[in-house]
C-alpha positions as CSV (number, residue, x, y, z in Angstrom):
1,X,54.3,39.9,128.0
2,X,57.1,37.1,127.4
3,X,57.5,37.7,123.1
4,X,59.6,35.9,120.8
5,X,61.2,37.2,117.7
6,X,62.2,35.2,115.2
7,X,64.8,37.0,112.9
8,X,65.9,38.8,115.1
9,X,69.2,40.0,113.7
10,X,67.1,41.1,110.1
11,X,65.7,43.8,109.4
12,X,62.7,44.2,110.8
13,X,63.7,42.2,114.0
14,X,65.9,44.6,114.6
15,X,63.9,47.6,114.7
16,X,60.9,45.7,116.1
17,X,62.8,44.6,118.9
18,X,63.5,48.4,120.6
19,X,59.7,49.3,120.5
20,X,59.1,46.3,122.3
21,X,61.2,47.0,124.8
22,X,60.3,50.4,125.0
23,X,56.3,49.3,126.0
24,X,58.0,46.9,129.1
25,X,57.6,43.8,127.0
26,X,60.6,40.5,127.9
27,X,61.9,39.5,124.6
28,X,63.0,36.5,123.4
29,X,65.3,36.8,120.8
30,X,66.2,33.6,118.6
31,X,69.1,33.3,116.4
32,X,70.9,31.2,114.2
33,X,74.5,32.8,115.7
34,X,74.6,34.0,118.9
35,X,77.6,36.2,118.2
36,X,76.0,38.6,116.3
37,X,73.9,39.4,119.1
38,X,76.8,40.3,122.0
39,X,75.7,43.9,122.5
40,X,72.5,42.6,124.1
41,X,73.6,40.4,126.4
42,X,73.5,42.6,129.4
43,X,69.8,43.6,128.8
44,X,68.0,42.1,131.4
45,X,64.6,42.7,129.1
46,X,66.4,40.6,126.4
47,X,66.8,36.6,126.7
48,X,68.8,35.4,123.7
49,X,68.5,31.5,122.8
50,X,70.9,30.4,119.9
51,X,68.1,28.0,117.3
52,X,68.1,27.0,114.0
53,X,64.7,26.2,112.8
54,X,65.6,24.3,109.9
55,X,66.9,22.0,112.8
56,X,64.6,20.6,114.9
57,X,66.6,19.2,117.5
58,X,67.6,23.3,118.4
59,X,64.3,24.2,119.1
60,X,64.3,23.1,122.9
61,X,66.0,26.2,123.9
62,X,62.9,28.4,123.1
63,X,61.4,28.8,126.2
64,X,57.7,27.6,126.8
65,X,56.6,30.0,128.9
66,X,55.9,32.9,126.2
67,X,52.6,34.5,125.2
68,X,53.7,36.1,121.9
69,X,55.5,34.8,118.8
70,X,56.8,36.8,115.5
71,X,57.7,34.8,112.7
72,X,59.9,37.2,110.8
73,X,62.1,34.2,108.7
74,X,62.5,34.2,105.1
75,X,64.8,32.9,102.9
76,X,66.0,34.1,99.6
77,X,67.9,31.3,98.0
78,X,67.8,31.0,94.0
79,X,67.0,27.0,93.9
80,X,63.1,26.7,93.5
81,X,63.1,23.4,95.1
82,X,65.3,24.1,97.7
83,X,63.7,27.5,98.3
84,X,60.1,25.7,98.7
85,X,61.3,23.2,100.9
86,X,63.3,25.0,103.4
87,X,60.7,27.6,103.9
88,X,58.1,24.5,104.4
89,X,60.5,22.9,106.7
90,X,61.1,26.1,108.6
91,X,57.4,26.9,109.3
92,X,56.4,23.6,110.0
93,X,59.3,23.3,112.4
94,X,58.0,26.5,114.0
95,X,54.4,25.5,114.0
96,X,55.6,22.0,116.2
97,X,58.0,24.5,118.5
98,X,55.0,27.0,119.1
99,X,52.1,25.0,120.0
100,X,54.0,23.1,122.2
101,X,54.4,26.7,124.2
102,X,51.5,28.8,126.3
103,X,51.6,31.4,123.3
104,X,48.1,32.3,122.2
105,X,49.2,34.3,119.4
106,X,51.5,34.4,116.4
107,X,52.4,37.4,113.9
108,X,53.6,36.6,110.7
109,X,54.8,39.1,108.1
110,X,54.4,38.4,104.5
111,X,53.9,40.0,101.4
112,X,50.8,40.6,98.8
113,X,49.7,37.8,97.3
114,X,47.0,37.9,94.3
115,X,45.1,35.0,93.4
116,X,46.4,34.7,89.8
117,X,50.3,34.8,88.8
118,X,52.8,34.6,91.8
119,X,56.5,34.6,91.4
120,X,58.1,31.4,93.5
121,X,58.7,33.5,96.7
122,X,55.3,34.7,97.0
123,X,53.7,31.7,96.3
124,X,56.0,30.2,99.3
125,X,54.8,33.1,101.8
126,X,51.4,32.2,101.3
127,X,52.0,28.3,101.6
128,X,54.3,29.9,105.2
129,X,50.7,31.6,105.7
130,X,48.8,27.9,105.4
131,X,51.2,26.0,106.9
132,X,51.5,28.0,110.4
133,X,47.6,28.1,110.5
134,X,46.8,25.8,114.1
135,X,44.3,25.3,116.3
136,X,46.6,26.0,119.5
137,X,46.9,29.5,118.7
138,X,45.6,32.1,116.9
139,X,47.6,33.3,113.2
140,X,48.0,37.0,112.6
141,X,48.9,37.6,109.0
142,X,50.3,40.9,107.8
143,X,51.1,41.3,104.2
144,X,53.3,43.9,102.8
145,X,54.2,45.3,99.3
146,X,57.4,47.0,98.8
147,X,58.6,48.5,101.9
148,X,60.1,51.8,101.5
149,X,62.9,52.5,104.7
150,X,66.4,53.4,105.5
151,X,68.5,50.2,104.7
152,X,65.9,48.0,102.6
153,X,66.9,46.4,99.6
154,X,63.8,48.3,97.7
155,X,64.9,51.2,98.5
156,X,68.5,50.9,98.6
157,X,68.4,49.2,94.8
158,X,66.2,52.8,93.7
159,X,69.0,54.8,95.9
160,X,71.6,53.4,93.4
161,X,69.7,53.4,90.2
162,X,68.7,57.0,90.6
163,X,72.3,58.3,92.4
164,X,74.1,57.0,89.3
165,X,72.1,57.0,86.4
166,X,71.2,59.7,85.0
167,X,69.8,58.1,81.8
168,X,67.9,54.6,82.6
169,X,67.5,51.6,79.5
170,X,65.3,49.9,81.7
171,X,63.7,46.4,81.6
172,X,59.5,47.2,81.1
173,X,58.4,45.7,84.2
174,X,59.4,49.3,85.5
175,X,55.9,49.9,84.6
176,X,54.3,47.3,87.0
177,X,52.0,48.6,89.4
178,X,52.8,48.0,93.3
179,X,51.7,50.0,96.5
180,X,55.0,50.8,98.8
181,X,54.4,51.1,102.5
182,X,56.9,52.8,104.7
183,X,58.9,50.6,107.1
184,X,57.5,52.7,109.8
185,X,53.8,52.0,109.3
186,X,55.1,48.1,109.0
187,X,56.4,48.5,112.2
188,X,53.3,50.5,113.8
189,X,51.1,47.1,112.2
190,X,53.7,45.0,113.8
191,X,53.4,46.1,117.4
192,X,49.7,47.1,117.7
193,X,49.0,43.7,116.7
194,X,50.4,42.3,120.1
195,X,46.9,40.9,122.3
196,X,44.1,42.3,120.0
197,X,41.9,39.5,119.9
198,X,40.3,41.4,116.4
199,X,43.0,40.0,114.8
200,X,43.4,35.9,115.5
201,X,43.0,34.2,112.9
202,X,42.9,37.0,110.2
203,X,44.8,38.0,107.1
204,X,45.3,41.7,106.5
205,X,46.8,43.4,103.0
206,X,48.9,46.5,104.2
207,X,50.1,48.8,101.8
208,X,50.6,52.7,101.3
209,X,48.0,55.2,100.2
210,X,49.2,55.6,96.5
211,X,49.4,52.5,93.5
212,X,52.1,53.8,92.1
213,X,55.0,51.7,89.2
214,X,58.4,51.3,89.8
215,X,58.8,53.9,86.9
216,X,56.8,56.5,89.1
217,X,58.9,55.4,92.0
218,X,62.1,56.0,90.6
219,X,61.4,59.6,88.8
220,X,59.5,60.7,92.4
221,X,62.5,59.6,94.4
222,X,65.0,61.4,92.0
223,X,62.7,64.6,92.1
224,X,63.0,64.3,96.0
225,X,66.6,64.4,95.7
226,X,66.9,66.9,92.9
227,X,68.1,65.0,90.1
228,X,66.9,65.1,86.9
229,X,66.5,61.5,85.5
230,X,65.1,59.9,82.3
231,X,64.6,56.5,82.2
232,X,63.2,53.9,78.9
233,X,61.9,50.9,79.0
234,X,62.1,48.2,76.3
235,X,60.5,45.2,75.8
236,X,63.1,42.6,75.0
237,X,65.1,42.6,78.2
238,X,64.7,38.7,79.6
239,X,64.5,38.2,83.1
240,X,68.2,37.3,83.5
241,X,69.0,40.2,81.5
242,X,67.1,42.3,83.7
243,X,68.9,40.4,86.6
244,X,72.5,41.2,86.0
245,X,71.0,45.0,84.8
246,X,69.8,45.2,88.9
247,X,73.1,43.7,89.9
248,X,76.2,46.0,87.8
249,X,74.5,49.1,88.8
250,X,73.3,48.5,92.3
251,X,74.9,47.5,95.0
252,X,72.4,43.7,95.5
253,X,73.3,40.2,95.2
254,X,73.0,38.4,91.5
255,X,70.6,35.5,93.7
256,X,68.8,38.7,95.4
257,X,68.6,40.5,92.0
258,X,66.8,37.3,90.6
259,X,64.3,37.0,92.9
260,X,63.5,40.7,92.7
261,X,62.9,40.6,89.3
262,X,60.7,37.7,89.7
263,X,58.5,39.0,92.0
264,X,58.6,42.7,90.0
265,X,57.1,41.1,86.8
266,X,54.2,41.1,88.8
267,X,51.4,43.3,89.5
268,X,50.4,43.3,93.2
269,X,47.4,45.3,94.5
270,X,46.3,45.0,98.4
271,X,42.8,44.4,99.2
272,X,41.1,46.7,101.1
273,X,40.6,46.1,105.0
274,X,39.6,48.3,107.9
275,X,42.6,47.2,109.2
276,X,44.2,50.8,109.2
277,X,40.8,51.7,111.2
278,X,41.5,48.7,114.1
279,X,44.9,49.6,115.0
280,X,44.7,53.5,114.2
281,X,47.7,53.3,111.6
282,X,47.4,56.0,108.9
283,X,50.2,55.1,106.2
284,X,52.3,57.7,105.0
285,X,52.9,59.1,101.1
286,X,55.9,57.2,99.4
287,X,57.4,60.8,99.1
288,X,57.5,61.0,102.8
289,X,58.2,57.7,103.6
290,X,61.7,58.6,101.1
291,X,61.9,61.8,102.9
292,X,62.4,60.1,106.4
293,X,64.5,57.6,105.2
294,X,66.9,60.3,104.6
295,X,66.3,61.9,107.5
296,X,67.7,58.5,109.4
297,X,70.7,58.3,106.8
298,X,72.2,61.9,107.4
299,X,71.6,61.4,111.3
300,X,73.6,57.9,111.3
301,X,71.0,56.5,112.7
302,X,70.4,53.0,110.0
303,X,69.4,50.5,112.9
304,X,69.7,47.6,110.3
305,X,70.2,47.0,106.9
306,X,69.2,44.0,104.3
307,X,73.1,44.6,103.3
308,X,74.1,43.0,107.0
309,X,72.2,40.1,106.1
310,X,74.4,36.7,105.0
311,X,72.2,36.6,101.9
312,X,74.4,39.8,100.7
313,X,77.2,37.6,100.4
314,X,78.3,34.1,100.7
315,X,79.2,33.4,104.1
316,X,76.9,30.6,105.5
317,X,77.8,29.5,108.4
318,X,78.3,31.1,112.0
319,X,80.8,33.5,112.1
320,X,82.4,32.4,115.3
321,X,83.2,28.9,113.0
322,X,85.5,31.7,111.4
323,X,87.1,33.2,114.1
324,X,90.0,30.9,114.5
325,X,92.0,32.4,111.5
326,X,94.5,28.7,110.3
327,X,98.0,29.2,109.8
328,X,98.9,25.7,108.4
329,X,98.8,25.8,105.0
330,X,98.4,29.3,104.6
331,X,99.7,32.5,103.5
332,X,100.1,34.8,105.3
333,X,100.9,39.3,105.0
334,X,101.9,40.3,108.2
335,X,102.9,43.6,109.2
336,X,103.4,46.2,112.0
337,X,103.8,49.8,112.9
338,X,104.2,52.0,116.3
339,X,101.4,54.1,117.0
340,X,101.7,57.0,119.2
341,X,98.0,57.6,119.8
342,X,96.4,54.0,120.1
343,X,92.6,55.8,120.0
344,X,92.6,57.7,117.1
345,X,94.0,54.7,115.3
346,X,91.5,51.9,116.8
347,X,88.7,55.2,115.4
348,X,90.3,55.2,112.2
349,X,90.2,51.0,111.9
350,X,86.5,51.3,112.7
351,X,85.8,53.6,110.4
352,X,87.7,51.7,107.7
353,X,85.5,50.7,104.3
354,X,82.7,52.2,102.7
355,X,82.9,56.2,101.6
356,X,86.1,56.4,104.3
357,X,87.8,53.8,101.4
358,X,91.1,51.9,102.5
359,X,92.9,54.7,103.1
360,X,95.8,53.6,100.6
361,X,95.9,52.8,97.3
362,X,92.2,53.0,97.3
363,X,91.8,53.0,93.1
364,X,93.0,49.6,93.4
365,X,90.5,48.5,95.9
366,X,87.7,49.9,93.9
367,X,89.5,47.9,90.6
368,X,89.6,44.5,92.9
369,X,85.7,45.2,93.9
370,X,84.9,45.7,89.8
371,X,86.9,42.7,89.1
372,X,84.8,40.5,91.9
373,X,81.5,41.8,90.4
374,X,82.8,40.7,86.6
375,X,83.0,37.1,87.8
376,X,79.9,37.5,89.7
377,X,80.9,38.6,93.2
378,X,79.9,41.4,95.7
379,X,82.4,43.9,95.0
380,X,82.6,46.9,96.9
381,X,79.1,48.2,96.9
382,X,77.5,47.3,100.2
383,X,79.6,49.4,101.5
384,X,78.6,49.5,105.4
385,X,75.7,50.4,107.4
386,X,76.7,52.7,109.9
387,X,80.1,55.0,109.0
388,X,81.7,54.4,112.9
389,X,80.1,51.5,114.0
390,X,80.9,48.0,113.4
391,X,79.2,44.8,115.1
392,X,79.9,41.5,114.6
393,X,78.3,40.2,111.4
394,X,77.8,43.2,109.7
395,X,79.2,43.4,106.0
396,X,81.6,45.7,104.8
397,X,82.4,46.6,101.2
398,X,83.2,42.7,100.4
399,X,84.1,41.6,104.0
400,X,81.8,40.7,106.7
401,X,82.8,41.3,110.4
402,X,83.9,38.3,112.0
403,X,85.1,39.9,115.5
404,X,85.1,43.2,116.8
405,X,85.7,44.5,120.1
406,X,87.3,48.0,120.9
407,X,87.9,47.3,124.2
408,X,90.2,44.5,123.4
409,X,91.5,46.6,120.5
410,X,90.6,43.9,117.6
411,X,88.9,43.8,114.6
412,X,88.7,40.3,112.1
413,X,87.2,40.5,108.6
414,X,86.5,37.6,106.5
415,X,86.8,37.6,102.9
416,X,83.2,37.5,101.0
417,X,84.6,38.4,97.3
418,X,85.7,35.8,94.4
419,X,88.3,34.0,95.6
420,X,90.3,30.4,94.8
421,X,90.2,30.2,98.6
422,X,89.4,31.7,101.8
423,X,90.7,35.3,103.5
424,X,91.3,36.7,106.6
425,X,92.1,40.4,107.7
426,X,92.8,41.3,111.4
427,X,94.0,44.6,112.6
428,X,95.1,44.5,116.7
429,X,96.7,47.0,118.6
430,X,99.2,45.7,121.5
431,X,101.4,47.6,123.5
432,X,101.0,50.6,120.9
433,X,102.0,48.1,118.2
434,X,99.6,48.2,115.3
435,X,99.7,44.5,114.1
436,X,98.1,44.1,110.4
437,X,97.2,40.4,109.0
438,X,96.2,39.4,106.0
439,X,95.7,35.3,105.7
440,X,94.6,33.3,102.9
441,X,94.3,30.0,102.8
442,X,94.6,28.7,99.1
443,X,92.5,26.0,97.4
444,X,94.5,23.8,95.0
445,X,97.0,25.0,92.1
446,X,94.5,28.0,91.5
447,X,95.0,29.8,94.9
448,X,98.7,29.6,95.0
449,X,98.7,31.4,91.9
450,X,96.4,33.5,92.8
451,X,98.4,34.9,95.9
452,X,101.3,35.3,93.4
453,X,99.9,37.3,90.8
454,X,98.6,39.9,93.7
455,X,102.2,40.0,96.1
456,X,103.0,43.0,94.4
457,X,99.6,44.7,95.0
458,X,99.4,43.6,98.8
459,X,102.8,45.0,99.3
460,X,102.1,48.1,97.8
461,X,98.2,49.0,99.4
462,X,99.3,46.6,102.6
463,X,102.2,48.8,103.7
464,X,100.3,52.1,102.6
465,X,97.3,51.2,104.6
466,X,99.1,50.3,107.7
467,X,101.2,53.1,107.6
468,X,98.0,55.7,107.2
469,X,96.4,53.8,110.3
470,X,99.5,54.5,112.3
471,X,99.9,58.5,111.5
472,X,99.3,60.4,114.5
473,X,96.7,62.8,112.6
């Protein structure tokens, strides 16, 4: 079958997409930027067609010859009428694309709805739900609660709570009920879905075999991981409060925080279904869904992280618009060094960020990544998804990969912290030259100061770094 995937540089396209390939399947893949997608350009399976469907006049590069669809976009922007209306504009977009196409089906994943109190994202997935509904082809719905996997935000915002507290003053929606489903089971629901003619036009609740409260989920995933943890709730912390609580100690966005929160106030039970009976998916335990989380984490083997996503940070645009570092106007930290062994310095580059550090002066990185957080930044907690690997688009600590390519012996970060302006950082190897650039462009009085007051820090961790990168061992 000829399958589209919408999303497919998230998190669940990306681990959707290898299991439809692995069953012979041709995949469309649409994104926003097609340079985050360059390591599958010579997969002959794999057809990738650059759309935005928040722009209509985009949408007549998806072919019309496909037979599946997944709709796999969400947003998660802070503005509630901005938030409604992009998400109605993006369906309906989708909707118009889609039926103009020989697809028969198409699976959308959402997430449990009750029919009393919904938070704002919610309530938009199930307006998604109403508004892709057509009479040219069949609607498979699959909601999900809290999904429980290697590189989710539920589970990475637990992995920090639990790793660094060992006493928790927690906000009392810790006590809300939910039922978490492993992201392998989504995955199974995903792909079984494909064809079964059971399913058109049907809305199925999907969930985990315990009801278990964020409260249970915390102390269950600390006992997993041999901590001993005690947590308290109290009743007076606001939502906000609760908000910047979820993003000091965790590694999430303040705007992802908030909607969190939001949605975690909220009690949300799946109805029952003999959906798990249809496409013989038997969900695992929470405890094992943790379990094999970890197993993926200690193998390197994260396919895709909600940290990778540009709703981590603030960069909205392509990032090829950012490849094409300015000069004028700008200024610029450049520096350069002989290396004698041009491979184990292009390893160590790649392996730069995250638990590796900076490899100079790395107290003062962690101080500049506190600071960001303070006036509401990333700071340094993302960290990076896979400890060797970098691909274009992926976030590290507060930069996001703007270029990277080992054969040609380059790597371009863009800034994502705080800043009175905008940053580049480029490491290249030439001739056995280690060339190390740092640009910033400053807005107005404020970033000209800015670059002032931090001269004496650049110098200091700049020609540190630089000179680590270029040690022969």
């Amino acid at each position: 079958m000829k399958i589209l995937v919408t999303g497919s540089t998230g998190y669940i396209g990306k681990r959707l997409i290898p299991l439809l390939l692995n069953e012979g399947h041709m995949i469309v893949c649409s994104v926003r930027d097609i340079s985050r997608t360059i390591k599958h350009n010579e997969d002959e399976h794999i057809e990738i067609v650059e759309a935005d469907f928040l722009k209509h006049e985009t949408l007549q590069n998806i072919p019309k010859d496909i037979d599946i669809a997944y709709y796999l976009i969400h947003s998660m922007s802070n503005s509630s009428t901005e938030f409604h209306s992009l998400e109605e504009k993006c369906a309906q977009n989708f909707k118009n694309c889609i039926e103009n196409t020989s697809a028969k089906q198409v699976i959308y994943l959402s997430g449990i709805t009750n029919d009393t109190k919904l938070s704002k994202h919610l309530l938009s997935r199930k307006n998604v739900e109403s508004i892709l509904q057509s009479n040219t082809y069949a609607l498979t719905t699959f909601k999900a609660g809290i999904i429980v996997g290697s590189g989710s935000s539920s589970f990475e915002i637990i992995r920090d709570l639990v790793e660094k507290l060992p006493v928790m003053i927690a906000p009392k929606w810790l006590n809300t009920k939910t039922q978490p489903i492993a992201i392998r089971d989504v995955l199974n629901f995903l792909f079984s879905a494909i064809g079964n003619e059971k399913l058109y036009n049907q809305s199925f609740d999907i969930f985990g075999p315990e009801i278990l409260t964020y409260h249970e989920m915390l102390l269950e995933f600390a006992k997993i991981r041999c901590l001993k943890r005690y947590i308290f709730t109290v009743p007076i912390m606001t939502p906000k409060l609760s908000s910047y609580w979820l993003y000091f100690v965790t590694s999430t966005s303040y705007k992802l925080a908030s909607s969190l929160v939001n949605s975690m106030g909220i009690e949300i039970i799946g109805k029952p279904s003999n959906i798990n009976q249809l496409l013989k998916v038997e969900p695992i335990s929470y405890k094992e869904a943790v379990k094999l989380a970890f197993l993926i984490i200690e193998q390197n083997s994260i396919v895709s992280s909600w940290k990778d996503s540009f709703v981590s940070g603030r960069l909205q645009h392509k990032t090829h618009e950012y490849i094409n570092v300015p000069t004028y106007g700008c200024f610029i930290d450049k520096k350069q060094r002989a290396v004698k062994n041009a491979e184990l310095t292009l390893n160590k580059i790649w392996a730069i960020g995250g638990e590796n550090g900076w490899y100079y002066g790395n107290f003062l990185w962690k101080l500049r990544g506190f600071t960001d957080k303070v006036f509401g930044g990333i700071g340094l907690r993302r960290g990076r998804t896979n400890p060797t690997e970098l691909n274009i688009g992926d976030s590290l600590d507060f930069w996001r990969v703007i270029y990277a390519d080992k054969k040609q012996k380059r790597l371009l970060l863009y800034a994502e912290m705080k800043l009175p302006g905008e940053a580049w950082l480029e490491f290249k190897i030439e001739d056995n030259i280690l060339h190390q650039t740092a640009t910033f462009r400053p807005k107005g009085i404020a970033g000209r100061l800015y670059w002032l007051s931090v001269i004496p820090f650049h110098w200091f961790v700049f020609n540190g770094m630089i000179s680590k990168l270029a040690e022969p061992s």
